[in-house]
C-alpha positions in Angstrom: -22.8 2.2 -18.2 -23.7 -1.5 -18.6 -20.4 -2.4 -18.9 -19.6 -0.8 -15.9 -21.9 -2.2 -13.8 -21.2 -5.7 -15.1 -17.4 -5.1 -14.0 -18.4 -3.9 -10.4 -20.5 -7.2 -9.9 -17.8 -9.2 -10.7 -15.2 -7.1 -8.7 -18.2 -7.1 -5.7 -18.1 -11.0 -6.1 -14.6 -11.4 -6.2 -13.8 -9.3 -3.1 -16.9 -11.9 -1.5 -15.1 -14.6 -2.5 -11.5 -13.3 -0.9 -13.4 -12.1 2.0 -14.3 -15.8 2.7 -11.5 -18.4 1.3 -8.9 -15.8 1.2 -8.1 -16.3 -2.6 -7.5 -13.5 -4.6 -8.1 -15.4 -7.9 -11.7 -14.1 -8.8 -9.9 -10.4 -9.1 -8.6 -11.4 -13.2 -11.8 -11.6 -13.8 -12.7 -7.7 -13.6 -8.9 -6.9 -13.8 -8.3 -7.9 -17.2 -11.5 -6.4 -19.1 -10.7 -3.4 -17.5 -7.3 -3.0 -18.6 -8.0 -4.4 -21.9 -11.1 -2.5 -22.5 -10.2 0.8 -20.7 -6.3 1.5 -19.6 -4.6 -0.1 -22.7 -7.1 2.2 -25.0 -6.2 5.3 -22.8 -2.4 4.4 -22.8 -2.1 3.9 -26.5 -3.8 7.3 -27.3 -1.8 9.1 -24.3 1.1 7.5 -26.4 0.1 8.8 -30.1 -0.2 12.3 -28.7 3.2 12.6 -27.4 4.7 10.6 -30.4 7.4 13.1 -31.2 8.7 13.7 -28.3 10.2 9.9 -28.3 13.2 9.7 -28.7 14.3 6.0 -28.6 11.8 2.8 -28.1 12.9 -0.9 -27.5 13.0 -3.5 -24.8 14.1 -2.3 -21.3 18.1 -3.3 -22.6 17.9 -1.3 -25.3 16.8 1.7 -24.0 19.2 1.1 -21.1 22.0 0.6 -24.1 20.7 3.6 -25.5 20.8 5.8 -22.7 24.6 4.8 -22.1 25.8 5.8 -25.0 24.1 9.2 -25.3 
């Protein structure tokens, strides 16, 4: 819950700061903690529970490559 609240101060001071100078660079600041600390987590578990259903990985080429030739 700390963590939490420490993430909406800073996105609470970031919208502050856009609100006045219009720059949306304060928003990193909450943005990447949370998908560091939260969605990257969330994605690679979502990822290891559906591991054998995939079928081909590889940079957006190869799977375009891939895809052709199936």
């Amino acid at each position: 819950m700390q963590r939490f609240a420490e993430l909406t101060d800073t996105l609470d001071r970031a919208l502050a700061e856009q609100l006045s100078s219009g720059s949306t660079d304060g928003h990193m600041a909450w943005l990447v903690p949370l998908l560091n600390e939260y969605y990257d987590p969330m994605y690679r578990y979502q990822l290891e529970k559906k591991a054998a259903n995939i079928v081909f990985r590889g940079p957006w080429q190869e799977v375009a490559n891939w895809l052709k030739a199936q």
